[in-house]
C-alpha positions as CSV (number, residue, x, y, z in Angstrom):
1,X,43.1,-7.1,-29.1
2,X,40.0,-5.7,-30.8
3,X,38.2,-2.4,-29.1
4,X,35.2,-0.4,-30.0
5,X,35.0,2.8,-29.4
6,X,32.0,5.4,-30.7
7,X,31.1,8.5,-30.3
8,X,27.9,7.5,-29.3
9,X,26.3,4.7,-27.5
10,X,24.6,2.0,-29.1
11,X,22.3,0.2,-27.3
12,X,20.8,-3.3,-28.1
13,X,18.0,-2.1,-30.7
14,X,20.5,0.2,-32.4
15,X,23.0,-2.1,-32.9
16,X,20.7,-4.5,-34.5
17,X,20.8,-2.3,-37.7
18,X,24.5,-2.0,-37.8
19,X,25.5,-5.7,-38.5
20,X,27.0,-4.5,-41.6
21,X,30.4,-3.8,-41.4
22,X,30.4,-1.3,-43.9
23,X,29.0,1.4,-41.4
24,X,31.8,0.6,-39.4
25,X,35.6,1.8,-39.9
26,X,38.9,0.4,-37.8
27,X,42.6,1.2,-37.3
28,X,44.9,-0.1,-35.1
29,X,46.2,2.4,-32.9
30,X,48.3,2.1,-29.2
31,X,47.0,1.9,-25.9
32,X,47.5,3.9,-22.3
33,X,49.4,0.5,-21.7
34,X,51.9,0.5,-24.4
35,X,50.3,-2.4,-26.4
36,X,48.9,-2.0,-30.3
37,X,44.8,-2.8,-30.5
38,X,42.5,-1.9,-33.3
39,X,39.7,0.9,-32.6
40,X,36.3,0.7,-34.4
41,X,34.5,4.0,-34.9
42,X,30.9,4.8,-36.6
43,X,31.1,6.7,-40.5
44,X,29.3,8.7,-42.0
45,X,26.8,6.5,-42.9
46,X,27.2,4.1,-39.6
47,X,26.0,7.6,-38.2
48,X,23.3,8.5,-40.4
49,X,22.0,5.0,-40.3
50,X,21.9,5.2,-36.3
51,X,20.2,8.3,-36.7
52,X,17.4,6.9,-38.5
53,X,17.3,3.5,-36.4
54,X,17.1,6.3,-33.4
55,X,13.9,8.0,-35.6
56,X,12.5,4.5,-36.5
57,X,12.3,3.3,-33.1
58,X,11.1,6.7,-31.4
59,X,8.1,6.3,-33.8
60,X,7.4,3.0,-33.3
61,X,7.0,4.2,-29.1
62,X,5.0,7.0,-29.4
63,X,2.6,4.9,-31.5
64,X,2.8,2.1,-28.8
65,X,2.3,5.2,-26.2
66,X,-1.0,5.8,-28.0
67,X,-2.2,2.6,-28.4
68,X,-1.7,2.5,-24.6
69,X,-3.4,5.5,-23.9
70,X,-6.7,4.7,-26.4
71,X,-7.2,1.0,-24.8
72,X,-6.6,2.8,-21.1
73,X,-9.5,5.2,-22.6
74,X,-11.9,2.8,-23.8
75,X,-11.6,-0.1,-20.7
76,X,-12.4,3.4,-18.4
77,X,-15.2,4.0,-20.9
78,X,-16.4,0.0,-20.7
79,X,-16.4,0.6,-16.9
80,X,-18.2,3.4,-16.6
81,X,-20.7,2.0,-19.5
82,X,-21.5,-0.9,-16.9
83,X,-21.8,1.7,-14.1
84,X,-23.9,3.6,-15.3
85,X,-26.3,0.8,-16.9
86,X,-26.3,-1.1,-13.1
87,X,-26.9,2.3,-11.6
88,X,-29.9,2.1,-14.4
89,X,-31.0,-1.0,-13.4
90,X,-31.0,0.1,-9.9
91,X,-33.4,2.8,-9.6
92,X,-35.2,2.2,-13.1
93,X,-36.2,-1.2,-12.8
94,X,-39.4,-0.8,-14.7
95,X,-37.4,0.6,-17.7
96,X,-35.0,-1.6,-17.8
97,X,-37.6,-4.8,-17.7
98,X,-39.6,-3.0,-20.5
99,X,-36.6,-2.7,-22.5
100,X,-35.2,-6.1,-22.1
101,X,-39.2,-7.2,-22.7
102,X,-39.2,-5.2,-26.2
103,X,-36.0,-7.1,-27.1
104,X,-37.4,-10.2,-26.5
105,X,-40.8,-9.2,-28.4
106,X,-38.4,-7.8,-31.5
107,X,-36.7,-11.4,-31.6
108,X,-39.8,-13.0,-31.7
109,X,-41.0,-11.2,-34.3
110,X,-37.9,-11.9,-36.5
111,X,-38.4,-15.6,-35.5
112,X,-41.9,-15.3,-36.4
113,X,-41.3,-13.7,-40.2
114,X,-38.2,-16.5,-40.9
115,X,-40.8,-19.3,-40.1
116,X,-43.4,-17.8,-42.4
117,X,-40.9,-17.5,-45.0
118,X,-40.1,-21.1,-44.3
119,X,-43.4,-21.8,-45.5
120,X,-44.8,-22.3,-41.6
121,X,-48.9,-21.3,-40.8
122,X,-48.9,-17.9,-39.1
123,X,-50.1,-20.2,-35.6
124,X,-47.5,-22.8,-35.9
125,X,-44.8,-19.8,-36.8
126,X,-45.4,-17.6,-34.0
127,X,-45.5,-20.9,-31.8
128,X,-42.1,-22.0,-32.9
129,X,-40.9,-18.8,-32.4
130,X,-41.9,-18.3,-28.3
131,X,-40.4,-21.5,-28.4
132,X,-37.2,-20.9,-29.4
133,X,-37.1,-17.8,-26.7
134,X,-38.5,-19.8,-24.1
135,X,-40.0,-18.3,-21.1
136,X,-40.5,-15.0,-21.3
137,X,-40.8,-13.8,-17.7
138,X,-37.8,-15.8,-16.5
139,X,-35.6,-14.6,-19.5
140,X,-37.2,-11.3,-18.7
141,X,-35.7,-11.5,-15.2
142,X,-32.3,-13.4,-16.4
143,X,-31.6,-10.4,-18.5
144,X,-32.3,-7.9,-15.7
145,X,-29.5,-9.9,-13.6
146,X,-27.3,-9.5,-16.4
147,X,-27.5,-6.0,-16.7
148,X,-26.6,-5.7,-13.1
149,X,-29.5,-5.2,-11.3
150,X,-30.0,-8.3,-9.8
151,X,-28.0,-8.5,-6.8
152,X,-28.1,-4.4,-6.3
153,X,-31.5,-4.7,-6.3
154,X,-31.3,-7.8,-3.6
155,X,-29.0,-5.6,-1.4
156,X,-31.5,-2.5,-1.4
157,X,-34.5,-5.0,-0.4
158,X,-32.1,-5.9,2.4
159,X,-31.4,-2.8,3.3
160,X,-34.6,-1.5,3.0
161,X,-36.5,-4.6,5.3
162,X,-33.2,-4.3,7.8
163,X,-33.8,-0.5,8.4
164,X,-37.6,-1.1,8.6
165,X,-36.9,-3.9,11.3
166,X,-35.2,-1.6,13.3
167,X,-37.5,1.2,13.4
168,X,-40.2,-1.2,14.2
169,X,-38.3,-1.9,17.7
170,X,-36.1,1.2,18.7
171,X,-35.6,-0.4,21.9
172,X,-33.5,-3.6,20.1
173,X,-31.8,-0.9,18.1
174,X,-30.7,1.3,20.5
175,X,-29.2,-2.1,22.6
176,X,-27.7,-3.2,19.1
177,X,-26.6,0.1,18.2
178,X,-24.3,0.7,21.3
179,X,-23.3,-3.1,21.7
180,X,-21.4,-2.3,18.9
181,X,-20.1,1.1,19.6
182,X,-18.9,-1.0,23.1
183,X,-16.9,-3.7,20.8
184,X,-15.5,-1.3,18.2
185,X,-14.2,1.0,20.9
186,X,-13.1,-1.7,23.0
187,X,-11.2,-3.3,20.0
188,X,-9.8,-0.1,19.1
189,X,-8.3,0.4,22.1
190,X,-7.0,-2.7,22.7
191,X,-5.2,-2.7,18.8
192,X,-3.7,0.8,19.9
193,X,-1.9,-0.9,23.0
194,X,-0.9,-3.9,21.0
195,X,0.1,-1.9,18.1
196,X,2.0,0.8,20.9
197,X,3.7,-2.3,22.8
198,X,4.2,-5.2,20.9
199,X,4.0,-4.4,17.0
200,X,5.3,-0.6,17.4
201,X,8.7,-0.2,17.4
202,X,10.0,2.0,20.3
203,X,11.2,5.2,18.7
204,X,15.0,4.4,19.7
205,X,17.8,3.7,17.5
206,X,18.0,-0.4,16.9
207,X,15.0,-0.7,19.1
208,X,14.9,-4.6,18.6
209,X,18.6,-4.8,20.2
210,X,17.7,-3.1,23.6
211,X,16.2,-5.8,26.4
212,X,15.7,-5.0,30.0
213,X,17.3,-7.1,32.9
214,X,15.8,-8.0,36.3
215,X,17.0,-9.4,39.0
216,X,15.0,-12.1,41.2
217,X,14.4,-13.6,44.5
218,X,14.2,-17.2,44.8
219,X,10.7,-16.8,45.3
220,X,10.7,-15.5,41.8
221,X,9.8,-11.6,42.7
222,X,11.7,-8.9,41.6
223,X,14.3,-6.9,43.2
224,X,16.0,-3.8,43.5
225,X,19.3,-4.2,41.7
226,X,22.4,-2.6,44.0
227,X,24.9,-0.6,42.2
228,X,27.4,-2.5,43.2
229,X,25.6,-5.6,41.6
230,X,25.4,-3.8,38.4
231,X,28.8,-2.5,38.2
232,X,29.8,-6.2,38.7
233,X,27.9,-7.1,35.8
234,X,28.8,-4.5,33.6
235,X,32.4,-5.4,34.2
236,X,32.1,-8.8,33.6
237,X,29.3,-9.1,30.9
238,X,30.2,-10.1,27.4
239,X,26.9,-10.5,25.6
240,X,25.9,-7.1,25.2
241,X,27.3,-4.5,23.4
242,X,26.4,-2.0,26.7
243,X,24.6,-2.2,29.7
244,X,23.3,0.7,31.2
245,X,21.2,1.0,34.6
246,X,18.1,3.0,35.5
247,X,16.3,3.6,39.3
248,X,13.0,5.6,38.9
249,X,11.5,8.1,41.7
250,X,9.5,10.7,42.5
251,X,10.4,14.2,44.3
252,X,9.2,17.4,44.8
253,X,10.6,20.5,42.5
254,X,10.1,23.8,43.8
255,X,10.8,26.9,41.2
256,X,8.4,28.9,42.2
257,X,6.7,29.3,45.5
258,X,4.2,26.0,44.6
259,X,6.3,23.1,44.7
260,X,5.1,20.0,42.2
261,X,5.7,16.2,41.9
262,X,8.2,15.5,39.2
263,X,9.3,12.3,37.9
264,X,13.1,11.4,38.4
265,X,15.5,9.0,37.3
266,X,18.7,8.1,38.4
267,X,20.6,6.3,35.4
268,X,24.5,5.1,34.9
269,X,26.8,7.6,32.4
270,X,26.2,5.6,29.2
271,X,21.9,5.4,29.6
272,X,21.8,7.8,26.8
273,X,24.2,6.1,24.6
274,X,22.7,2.8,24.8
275,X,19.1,4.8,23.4
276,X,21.0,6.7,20.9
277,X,20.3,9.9,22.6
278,X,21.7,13.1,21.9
279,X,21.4,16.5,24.1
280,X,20.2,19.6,21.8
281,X,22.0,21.9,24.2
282,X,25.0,21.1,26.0
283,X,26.3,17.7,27.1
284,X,25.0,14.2,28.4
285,X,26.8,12.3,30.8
286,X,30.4,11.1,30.7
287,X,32.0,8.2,32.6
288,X,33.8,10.6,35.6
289,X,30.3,12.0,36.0
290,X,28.7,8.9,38.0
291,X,31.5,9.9,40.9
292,X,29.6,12.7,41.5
293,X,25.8,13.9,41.6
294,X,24.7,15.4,38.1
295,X,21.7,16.4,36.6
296,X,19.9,16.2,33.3
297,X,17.1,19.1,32.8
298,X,14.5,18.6,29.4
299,X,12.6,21.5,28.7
300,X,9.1,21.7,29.5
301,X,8.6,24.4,26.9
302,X,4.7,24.3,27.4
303,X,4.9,25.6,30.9
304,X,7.7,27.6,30.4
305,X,9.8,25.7,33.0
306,X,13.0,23.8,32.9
């Protein structure tokens, strides 16, 4: 059985440059098992040559890490090159078409002086040449589209005529304006009780495990579930992991001399468990507590009540 062991890791690159076996030494020596395997260690040289592998390949990534960084530098550069020229084109349209004009007037120029060297009249040369370019008002304009000012300049005209329109007729506006305020609102308040109800999940632990159970009349309308119905269900059940029972109301709590409405609930001993509920002070209910009347106070720290 042949084992390597080193004192220092060598990972795929490093071991590329020890192939040689001369970097390498072995003995046979015996294992925590009992058994005689031969052990591999680096030299002297197997070490020095990892060492320099190690330096070879720590160069090679920082110069990767700054080709990196000057390409990052230059595409930012290229971006904000074409920014700034649409920007340009934007709010300097007359420079830009007078630029883009020159340009064409330079190539024709340089057209014109290769046909006279050609051997071309001056007429016929100069001719040639504004035909090569073509014509110069629409190349004039295909340039400035090029250089980013076409559409920009389309959506400020928009703009523009659209906020004329509606200062022309404030009245339209106005009826515009709050039509959609109305549907914004309106779909923003519907989204927050779809999200709240339906996407939402409810703020309990395994909230997609917990379903509520009704029971019906044969008319199909709710009812009141008894106790003793529950009970009976909850002892007999074997889909769910728990079943717990709830009964809302309303009551009158008197602490002080005003009395106020209060919400109540009367719930079975294992309604908290089934929510994953834990009381900050004290205890919740246990099973000998529905034989008897208990309560469950929450702190209603904002009014300083109980």
């Amino acid at each position: 059985m042949n084992c390597l062991r080193s004192s220092k890791a060598l990972s795929t690159r490093q071991s590329i440059g020890l192939s040689n076996a001369a970097p390498i030494s072995s003995k046979w020596e015996g294992t925590e098992t009992g058994r005689r395997a031969k052990f591999y260690a680096l030299t002297k040289a197997g070490s020095k040559q990892l060492a320099a592998e190690e330096e070879s390949w720590d160069r090679l990534a920082m110069a990767m890490a700054k080709v990196r960084k000057a390409v990052r530098r230059r595409l930012i550069m290229e971006w904000f090159n074409i920014l700034r020229s649409r920007l340009r084109a934007l709010f300097r349209r007359e420079s830009v078409l007078r630029d883009i004009e020159e340009e064409l007037r330079v190539h024709v120029e340089m057209e014109t002086e290769t046909n006279l060297r050609r051997g071309m009249p001056p007429n016929e040369a100069r001719a040639a040449a504004l035909k090569s370019v073509g014509n110069m008002g629409r190349n004039t304009e295909l340039g400035y589209d090029i250089r980013g000012g076409g559409w920009l300049e389309t959506l400020r005209q928009d703009l523009r005529f659209g906020a004329r329109m509606l200062l022309k007729q404030p009245g339209f506006s106005l009826i515009a304006l709050l039509t959609l305020a109305l549907g914004i609102g309106a779909n923003t308040a519907i989204f927050s009780v779809v999200n709240a109800v339906l996407l939402r999940p409810l703020p309990y632990r395994e909230a997609e495990r917990i379903v509520a159970i009704q029971e019906l009349s044969k008319e199909g309308e709710r009812k009141q579930v008894t106790p003793a119905n529950f009970l009976d269900w909850r002892a007999q059940q074997t889909t769910f992991a728990s079943l717990a029972a709830i009964s809302t109301r309303r009551s009158n709590l008197a602490l002080t001399a005003e009395a106020e409405r209060i919400d109540l609930a009367v719930v079975s001993a294992n309604f908290f468990d089934v929510f994953g509920l834990r009381a900050e002070r004290g205890r919740l209910f246990a099973a000998a507590d529905e034989q008897a009347d208990q309560v469950v106070t929450f702190p209603r720290a904002e009014r300083g009540q109980l």
